[in-house]
Backbone atoms as SQL, in Angstrom:
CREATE TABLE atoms (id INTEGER PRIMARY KEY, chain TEXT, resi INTEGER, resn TEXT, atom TEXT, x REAL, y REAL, z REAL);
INSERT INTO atoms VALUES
  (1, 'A', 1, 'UNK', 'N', -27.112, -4.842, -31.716),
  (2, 'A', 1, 'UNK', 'CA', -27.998, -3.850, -31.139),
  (3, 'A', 1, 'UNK', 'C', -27.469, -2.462, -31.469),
  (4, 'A', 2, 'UNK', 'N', -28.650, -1.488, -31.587),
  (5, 'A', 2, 'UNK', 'CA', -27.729, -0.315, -32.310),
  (6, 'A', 2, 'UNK', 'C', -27.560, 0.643, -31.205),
  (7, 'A', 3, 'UNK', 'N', -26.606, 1.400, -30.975),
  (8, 'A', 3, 'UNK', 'CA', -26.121, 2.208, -29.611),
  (9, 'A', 3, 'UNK', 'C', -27.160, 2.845, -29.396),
  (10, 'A', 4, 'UNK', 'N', -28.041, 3.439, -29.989),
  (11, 'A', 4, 'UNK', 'CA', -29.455, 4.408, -29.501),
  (12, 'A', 4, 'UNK', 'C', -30.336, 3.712, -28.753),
  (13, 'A', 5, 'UNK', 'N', -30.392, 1.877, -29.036),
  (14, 'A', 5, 'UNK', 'CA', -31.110, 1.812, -28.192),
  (15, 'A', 5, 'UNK', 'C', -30.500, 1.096, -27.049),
  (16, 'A', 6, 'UNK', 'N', -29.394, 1.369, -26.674),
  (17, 'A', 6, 'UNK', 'CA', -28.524, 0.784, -25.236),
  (18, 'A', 6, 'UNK', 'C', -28.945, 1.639, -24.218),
  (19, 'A', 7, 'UNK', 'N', -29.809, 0.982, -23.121),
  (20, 'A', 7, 'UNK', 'CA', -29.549, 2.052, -21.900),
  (21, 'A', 7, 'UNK', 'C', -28.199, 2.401, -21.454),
  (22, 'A', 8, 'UNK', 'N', -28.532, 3.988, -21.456),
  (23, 'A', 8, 'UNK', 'CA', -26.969, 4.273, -21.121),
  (24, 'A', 8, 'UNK', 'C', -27.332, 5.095, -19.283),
  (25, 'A', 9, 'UNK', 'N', -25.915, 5.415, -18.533),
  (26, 'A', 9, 'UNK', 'CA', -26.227, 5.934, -17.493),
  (27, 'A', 9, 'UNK', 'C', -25.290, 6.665, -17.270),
  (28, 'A', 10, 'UNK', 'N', -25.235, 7.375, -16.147),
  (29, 'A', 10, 'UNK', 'CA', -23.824, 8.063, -15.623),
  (30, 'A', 10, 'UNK', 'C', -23.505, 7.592, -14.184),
  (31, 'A', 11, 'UNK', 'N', -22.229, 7.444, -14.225),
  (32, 'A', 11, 'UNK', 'CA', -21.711, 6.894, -12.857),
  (33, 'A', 11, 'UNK', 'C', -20.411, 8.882, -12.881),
  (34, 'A', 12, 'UNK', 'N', -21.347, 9.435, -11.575),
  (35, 'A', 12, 'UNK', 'CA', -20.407, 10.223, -11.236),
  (36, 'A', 12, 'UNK', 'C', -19.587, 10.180, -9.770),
  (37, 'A', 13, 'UNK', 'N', -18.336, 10.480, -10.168),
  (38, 'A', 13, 'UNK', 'CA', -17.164, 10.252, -8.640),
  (39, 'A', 13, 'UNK', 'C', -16.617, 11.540, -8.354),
  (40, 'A', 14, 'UNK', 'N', -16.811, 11.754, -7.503),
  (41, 'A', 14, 'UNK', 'CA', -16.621, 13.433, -6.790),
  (42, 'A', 14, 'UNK', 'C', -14.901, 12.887, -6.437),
  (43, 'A', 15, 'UNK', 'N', -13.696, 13.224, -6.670),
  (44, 'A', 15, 'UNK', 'CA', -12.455, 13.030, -6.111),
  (45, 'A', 15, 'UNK', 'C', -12.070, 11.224, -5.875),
  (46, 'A', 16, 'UNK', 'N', -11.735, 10.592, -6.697),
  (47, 'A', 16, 'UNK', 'CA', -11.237, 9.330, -6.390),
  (48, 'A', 16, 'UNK', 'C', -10.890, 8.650, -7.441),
  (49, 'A', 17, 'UNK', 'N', -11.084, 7.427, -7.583),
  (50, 'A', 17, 'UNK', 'CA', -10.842, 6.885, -8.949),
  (51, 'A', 17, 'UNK', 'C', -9.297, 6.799, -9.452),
  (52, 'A', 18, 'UNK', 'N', -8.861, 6.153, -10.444),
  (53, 'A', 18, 'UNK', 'CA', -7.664, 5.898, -10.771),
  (54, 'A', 18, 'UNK', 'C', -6.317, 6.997, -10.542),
  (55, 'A', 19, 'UNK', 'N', -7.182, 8.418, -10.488),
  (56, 'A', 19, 'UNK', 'CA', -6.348, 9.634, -10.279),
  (57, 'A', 19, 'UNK', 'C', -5.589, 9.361, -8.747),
  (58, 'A', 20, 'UNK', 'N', -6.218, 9.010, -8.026),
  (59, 'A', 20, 'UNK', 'CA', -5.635, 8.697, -6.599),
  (60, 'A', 20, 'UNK', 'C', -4.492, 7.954, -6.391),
  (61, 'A', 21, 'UNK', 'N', -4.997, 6.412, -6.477),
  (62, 'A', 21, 'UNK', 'CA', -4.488, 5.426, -6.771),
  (63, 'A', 21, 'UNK', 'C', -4.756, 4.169, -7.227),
  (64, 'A', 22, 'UNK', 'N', -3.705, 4.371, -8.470),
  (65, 'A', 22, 'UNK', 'CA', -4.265, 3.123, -9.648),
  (66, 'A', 22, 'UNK', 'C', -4.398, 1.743, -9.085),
  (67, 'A', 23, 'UNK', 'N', -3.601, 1.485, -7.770),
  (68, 'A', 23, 'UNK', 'CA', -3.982, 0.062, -7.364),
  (69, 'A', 23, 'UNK', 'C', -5.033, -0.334, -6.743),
  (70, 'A', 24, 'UNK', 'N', -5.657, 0.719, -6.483),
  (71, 'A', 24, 'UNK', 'CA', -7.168, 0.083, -6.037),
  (72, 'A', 24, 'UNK', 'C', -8.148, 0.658, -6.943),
  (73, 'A', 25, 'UNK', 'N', -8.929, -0.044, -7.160),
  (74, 'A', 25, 'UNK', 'CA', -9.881, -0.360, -8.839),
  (75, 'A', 25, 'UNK', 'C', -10.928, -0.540, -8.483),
  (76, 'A', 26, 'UNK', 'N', -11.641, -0.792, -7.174),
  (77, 'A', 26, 'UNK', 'CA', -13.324, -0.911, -7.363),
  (78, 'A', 26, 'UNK', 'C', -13.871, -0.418, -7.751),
  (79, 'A', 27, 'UNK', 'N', -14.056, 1.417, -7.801),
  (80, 'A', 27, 'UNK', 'CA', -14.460, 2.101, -9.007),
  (81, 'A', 27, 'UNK', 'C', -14.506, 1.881, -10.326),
  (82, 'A', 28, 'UNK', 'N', -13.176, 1.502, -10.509),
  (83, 'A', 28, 'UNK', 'CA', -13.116, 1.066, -12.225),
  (84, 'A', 28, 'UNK', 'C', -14.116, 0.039, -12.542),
  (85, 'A', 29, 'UNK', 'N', -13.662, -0.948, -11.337),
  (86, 'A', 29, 'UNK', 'CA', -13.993, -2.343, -12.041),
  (87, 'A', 29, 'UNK', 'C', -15.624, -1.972, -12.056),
  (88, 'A', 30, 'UNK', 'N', -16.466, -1.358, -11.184),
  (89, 'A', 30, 'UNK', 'CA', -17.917, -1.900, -11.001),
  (90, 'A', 30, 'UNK', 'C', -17.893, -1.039, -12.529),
  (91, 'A', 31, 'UNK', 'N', -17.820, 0.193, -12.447),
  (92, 'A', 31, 'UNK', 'CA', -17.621, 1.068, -14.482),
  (93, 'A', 31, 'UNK', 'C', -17.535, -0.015, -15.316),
  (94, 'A', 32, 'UNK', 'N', -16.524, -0.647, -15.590),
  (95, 'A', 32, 'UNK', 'CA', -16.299, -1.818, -16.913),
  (96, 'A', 32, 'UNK', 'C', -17.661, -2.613, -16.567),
  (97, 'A', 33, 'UNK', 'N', -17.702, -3.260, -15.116),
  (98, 'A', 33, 'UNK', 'CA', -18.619, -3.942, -15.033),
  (99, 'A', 33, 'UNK', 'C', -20.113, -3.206, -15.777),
  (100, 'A', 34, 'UNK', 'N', -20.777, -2.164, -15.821),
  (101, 'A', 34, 'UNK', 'CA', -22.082, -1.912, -16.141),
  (102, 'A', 34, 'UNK', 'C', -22.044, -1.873, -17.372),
  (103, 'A', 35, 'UNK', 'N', -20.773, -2.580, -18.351),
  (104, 'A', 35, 'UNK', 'CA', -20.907, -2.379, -20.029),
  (105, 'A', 35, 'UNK', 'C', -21.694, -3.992, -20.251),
  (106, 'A', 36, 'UNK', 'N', -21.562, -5.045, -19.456),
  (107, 'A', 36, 'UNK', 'CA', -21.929, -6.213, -19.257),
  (108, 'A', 36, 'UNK', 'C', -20.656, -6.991, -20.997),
  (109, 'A', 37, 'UNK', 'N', -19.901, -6.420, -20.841),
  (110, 'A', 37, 'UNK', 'CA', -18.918, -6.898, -21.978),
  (111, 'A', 37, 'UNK', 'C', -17.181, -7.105, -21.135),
  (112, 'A', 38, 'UNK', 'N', -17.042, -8.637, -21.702),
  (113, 'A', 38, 'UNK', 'CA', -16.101, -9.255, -21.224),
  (114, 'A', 38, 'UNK', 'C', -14.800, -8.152, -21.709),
  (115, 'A', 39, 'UNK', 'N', -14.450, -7.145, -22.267),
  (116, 'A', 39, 'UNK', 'CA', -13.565, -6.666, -22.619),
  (117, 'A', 39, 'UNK', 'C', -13.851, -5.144, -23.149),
  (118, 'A', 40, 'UNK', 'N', -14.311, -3.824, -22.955),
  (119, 'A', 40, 'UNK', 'CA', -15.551, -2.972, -23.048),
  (120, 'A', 40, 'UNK', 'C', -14.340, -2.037, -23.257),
  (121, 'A', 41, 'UNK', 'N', -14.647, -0.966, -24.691),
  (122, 'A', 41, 'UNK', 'CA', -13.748, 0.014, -24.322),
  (123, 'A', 41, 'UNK', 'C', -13.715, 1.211, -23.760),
  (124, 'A', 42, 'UNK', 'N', -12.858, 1.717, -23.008),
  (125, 'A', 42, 'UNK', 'CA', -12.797, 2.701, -22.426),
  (126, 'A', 42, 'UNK', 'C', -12.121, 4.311, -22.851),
  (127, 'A', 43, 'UNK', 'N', -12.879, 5.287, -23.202),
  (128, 'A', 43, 'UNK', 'CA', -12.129, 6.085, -23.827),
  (129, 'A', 43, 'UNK', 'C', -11.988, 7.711, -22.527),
  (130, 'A', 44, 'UNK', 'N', -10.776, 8.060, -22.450),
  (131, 'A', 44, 'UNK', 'CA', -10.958, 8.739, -21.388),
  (132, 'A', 44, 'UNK', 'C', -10.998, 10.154, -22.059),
  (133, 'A', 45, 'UNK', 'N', -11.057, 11.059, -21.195),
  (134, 'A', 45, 'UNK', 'CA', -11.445, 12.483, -21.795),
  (135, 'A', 45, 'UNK', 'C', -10.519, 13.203, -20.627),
  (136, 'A', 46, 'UNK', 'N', -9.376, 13.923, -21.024),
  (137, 'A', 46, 'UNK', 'CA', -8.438, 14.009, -20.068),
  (138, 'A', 46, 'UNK', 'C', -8.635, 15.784, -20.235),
  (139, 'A', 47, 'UNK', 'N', -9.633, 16.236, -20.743),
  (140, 'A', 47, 'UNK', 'CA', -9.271, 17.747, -20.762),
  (141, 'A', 47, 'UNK', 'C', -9.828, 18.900, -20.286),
  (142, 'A', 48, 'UNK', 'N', -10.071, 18.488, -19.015),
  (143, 'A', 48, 'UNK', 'CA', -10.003, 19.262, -17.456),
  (144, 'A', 48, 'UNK', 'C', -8.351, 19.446, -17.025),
  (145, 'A', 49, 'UNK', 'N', -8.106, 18.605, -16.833),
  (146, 'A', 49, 'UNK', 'CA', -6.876, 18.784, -16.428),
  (147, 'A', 49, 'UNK', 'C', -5.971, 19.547, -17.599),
  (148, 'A', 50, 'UNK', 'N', -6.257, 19.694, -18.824),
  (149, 'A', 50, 'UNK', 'CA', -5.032, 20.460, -19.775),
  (150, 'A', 50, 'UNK', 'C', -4.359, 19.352, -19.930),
  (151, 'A', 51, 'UNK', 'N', -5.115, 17.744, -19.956),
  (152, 'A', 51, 'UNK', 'CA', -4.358, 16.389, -20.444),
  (153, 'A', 51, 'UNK', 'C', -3.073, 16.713, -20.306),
  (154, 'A', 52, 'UNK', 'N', -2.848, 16.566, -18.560),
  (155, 'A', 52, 'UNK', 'CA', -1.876, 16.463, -17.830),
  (156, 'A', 52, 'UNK', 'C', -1.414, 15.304, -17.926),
  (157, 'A', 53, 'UNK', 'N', -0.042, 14.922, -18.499),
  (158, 'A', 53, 'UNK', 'CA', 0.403, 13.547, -18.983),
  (159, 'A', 53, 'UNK', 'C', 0.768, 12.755, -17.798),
  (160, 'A', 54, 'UNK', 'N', 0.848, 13.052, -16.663),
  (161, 'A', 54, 'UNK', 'CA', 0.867, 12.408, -15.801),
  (162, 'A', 54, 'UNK', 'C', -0.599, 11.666, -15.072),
  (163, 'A', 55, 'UNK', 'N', -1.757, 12.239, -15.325),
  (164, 'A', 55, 'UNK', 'CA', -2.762, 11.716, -15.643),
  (165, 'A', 55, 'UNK', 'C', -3.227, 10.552, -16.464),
  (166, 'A', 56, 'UNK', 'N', -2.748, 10.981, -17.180),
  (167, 'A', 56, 'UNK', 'CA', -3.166, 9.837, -19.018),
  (168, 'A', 56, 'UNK', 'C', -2.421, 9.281, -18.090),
  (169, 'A', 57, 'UNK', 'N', -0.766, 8.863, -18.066),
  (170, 'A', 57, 'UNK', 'CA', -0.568, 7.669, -17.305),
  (171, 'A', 57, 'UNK', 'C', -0.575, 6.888, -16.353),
  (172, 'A', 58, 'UNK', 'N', -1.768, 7.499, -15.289),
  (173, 'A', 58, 'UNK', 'CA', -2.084, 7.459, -14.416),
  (174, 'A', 58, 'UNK', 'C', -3.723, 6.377, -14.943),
  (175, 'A', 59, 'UNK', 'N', -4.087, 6.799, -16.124),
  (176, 'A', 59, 'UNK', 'CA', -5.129, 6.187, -16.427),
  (177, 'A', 59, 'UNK', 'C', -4.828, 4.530, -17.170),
  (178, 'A', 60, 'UNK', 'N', -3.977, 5.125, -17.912),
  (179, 'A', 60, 'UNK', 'CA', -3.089, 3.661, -18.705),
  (180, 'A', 60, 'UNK', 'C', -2.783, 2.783, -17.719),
  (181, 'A', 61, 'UNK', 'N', -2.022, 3.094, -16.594),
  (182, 'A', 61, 'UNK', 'CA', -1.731, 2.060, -15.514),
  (183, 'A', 61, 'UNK', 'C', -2.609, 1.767, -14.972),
  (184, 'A', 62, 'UNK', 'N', -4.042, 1.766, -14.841),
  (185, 'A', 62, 'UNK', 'CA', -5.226, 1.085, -13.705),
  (186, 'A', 62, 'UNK', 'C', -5.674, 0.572, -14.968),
  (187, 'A', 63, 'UNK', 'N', -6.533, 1.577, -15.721),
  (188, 'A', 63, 'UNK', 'CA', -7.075, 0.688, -16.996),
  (189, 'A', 63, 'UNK', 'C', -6.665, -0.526, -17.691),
  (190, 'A', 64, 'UNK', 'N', -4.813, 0.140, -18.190),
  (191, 'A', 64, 'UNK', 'CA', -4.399, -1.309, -18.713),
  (192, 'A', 64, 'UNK', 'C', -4.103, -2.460, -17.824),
  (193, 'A', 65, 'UNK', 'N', -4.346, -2.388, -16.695),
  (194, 'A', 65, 'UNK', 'CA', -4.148, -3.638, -15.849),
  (195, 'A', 65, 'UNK', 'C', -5.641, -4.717, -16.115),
  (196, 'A', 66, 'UNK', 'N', -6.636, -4.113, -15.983),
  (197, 'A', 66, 'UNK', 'CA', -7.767, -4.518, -15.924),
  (198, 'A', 66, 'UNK', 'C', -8.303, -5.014, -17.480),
  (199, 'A', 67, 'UNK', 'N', -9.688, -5.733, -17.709),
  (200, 'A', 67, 'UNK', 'CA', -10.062, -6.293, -18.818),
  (201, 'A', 67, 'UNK', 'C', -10.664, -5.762, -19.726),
  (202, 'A', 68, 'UNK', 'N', -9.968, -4.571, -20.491),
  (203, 'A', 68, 'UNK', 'CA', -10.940, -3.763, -20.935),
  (204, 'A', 68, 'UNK', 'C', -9.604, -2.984, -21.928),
  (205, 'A', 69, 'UNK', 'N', -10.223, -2.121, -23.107),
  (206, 'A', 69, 'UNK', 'CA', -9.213, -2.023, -24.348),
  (207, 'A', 69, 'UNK', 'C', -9.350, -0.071, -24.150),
  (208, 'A', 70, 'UNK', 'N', -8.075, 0.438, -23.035),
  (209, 'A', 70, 'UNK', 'CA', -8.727, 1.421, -22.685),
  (210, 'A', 70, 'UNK', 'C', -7.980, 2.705, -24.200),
  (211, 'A', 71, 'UNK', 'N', -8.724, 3.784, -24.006),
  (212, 'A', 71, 'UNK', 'CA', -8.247, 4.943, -25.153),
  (213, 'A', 71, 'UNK', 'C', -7.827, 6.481, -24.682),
  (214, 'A', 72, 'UNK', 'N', -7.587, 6.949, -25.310),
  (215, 'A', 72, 'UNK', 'CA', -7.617, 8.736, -25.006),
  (216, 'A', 72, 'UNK', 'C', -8.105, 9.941, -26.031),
  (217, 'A', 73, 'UNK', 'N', -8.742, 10.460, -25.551),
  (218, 'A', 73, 'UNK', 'CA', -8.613, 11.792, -26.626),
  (219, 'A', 73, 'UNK', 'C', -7.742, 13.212, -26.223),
  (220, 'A', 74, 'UNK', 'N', -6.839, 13.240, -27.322),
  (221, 'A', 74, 'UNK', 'CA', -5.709, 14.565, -27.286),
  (222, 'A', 74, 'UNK', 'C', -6.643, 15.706, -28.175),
  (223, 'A', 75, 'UNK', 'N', -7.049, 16.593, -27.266),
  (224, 'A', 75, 'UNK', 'CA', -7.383, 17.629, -28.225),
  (225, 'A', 75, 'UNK', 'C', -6.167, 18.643, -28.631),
  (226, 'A', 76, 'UNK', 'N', -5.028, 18.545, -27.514),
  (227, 'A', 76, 'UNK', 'CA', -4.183, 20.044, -27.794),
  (228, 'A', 76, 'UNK', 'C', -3.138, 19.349, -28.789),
  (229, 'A', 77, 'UNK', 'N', -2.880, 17.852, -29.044),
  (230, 'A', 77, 'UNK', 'CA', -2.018, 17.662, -29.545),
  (231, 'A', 77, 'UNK', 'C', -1.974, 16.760, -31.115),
  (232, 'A', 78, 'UNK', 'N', -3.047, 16.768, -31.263),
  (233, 'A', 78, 'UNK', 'CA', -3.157, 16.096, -32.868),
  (234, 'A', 78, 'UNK', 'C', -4.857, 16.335, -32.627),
  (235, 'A', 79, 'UNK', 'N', -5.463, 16.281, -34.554),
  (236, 'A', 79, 'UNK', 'CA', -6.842, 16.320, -34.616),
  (237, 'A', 79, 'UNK', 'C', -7.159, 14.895, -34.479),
  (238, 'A', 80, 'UNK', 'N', -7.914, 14.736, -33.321),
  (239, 'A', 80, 'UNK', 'CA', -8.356, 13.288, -33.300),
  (240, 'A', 80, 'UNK', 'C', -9.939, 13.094, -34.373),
  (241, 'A', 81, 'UNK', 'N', -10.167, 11.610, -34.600),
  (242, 'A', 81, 'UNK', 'CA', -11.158, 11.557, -35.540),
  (243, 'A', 81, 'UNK', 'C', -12.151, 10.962, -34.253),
  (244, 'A', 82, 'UNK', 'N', -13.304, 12.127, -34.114),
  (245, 'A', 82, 'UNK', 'CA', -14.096, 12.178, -32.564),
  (246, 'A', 82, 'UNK', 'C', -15.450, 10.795, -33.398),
  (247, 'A', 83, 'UNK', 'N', -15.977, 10.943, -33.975),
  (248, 'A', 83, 'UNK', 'CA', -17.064, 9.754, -34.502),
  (249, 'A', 83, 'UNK', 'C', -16.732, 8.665, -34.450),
  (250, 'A', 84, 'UNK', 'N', -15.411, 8.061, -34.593),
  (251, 'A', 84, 'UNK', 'CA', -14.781, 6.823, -34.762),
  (252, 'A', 84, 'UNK', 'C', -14.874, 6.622, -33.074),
  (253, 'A', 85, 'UNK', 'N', -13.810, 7.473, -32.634),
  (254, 'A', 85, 'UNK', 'CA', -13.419, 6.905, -30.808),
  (255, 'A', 85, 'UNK', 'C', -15.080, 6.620, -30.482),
  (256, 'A', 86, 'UNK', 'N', -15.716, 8.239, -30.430),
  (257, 'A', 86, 'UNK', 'CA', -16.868, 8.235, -29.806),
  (258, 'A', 86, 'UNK', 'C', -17.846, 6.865, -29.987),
  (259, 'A', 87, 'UNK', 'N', -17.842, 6.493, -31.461),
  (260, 'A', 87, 'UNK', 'CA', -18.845, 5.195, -31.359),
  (261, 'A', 87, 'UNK', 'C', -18.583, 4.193, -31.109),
  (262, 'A', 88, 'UNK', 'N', -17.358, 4.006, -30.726),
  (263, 'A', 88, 'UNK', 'CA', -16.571, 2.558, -30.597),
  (264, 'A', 88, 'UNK', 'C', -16.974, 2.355, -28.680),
  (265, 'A', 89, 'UNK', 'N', -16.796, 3.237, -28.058),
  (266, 'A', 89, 'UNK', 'CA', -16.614, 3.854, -26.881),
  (267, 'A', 89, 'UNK', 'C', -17.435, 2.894, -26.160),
  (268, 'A', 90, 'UNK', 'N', -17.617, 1.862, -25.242),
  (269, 'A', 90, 'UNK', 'CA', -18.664, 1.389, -24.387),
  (270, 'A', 90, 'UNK', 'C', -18.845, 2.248, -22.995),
  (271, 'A', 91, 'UNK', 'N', -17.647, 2.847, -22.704),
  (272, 'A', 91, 'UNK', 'CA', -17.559, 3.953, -21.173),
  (273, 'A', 91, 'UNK', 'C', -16.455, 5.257, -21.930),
  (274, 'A', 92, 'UNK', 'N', -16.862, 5.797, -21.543),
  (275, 'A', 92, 'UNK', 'CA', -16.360, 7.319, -21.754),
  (276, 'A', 92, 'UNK', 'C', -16.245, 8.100, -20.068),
  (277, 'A', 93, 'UNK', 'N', -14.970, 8.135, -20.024),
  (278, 'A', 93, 'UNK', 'CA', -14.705, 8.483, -18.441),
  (279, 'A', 93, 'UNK', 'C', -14.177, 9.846, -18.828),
  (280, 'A', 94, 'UNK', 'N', -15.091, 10.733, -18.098),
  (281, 'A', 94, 'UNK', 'CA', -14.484, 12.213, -18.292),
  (282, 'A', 94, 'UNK', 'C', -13.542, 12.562, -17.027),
  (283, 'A', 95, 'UNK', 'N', -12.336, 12.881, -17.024),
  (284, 'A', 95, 'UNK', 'CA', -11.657, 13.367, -15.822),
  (285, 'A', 95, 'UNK', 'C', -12.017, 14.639, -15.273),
  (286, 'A', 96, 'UNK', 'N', -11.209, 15.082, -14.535),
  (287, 'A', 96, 'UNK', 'CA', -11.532, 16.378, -13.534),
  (288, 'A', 96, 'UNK', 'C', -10.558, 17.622, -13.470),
  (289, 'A', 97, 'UNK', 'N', -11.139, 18.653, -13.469),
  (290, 'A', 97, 'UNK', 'CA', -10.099, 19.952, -13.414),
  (291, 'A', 97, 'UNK', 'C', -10.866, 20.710, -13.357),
  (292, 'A', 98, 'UNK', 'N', -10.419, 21.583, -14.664),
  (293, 'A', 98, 'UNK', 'CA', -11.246, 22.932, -15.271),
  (294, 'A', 98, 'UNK', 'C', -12.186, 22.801, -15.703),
  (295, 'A', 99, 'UNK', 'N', -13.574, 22.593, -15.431),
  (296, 'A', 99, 'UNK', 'CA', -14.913, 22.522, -16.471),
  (297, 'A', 99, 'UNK', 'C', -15.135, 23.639, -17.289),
  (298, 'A', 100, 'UNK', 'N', -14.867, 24.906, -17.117),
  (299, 'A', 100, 'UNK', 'CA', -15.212, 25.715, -17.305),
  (300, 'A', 100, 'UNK', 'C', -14.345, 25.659, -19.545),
  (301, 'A', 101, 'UNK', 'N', -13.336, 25.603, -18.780),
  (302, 'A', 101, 'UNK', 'CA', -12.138, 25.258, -19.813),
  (303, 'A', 101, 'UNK', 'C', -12.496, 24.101, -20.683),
  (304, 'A', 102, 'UNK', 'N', -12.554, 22.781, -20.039),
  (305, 'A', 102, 'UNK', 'CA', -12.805, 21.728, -20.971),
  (306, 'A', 102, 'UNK', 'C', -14.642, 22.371, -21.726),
  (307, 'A', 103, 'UNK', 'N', -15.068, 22.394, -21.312),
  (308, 'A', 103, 'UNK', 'CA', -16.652, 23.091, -21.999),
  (309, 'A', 103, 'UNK', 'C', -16.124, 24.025, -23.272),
  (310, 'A', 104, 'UNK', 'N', -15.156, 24.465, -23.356),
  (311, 'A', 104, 'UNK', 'CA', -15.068, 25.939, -24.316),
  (312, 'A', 104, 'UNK', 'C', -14.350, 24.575, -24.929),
  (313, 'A', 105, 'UNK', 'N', -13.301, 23.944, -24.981),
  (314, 'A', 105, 'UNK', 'CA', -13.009, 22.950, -25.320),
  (315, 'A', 105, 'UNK', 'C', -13.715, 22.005, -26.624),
  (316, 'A', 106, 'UNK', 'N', -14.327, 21.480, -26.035),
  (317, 'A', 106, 'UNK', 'CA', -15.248, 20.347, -26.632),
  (318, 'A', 106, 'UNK', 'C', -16.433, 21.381, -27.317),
  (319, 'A', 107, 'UNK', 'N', -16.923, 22.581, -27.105),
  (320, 'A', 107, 'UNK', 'CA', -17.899, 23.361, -28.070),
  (321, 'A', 107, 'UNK', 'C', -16.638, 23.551, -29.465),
  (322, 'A', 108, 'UNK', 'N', -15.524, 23.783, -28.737),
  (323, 'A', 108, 'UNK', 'CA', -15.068, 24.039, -30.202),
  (324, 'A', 108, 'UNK', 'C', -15.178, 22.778, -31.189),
  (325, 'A', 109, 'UNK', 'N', -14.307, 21.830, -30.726),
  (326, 'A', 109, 'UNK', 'CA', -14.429, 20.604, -31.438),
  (327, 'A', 109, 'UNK', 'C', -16.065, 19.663, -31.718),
  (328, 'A', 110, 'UNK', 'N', -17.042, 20.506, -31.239),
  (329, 'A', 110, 'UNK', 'CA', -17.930, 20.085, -31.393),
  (330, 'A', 110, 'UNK', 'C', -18.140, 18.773, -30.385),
  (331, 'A', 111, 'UNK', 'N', -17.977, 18.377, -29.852),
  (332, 'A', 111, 'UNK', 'CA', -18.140, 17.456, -28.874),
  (333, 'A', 111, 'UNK', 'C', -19.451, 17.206, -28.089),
  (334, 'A', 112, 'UNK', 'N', -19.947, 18.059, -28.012),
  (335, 'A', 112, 'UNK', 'CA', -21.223, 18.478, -27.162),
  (336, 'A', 112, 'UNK', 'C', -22.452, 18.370, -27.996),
  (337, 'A', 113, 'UNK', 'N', -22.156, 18.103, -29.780),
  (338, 'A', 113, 'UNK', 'CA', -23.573, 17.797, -30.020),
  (339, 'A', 113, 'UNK', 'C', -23.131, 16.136, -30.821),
  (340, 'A', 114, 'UNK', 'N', -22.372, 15.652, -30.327),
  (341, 'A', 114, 'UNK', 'CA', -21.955, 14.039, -30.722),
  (342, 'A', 114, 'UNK', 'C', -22.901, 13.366, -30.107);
């Protein structure tokens, strides 16, 4: 099936989620759950926060526990190749911080018309 025609949706979480605490996962899990794929990847978008590395591993530890092949994108620290992650991607979890910042962000890298 080709990704254009996948219903897609947004699941938004005002403060919670793996950032809290990675041992409780119902958030996550029902997320993996709406890819309807036994193993769905997850690519996170850590740059609100200024991909605060304590974050990313904050995401690695809930994600990689669970059934699912999770990812990251580093914008400040290597050029990532955004078409590859992006289409592979079954959930794309954007984290939380600075919007204002991550927006100037992702216009640069073009992100916003992917």
């Amino acid at each position: 099936m080709n990704k254009s025609n996948i219903d897609r949706q947004i699941v938004a979480i005002g403060g919670g989620g793996f950032g809290r605490d990675p041992k409780h996962t119902k958030i996550e899990q029902y997320i993996l759950n709406q890819t309807n794929k036994d193993k769905p990847h997850i690519l996170f978008l850590p740059t609100a926060s200024a991909e605060d590395q304590s974050y990313i591993d904050n995401y690695y530890d809930c994600f990689g526990s669970l059934s699912c092949k999770p990812s990251h994108i580093s914008f400040f620290s290597r050029t990532p190749r955004l078409n590859g992650l992006f289409n592979k991607a079954d959930v794309i979890y954007v984290g939380g911080g600075n919007t204002k910042s991550m927006l100037a962000v992702w216009r640069e890298w073009k992100v916003d018309i992917l």
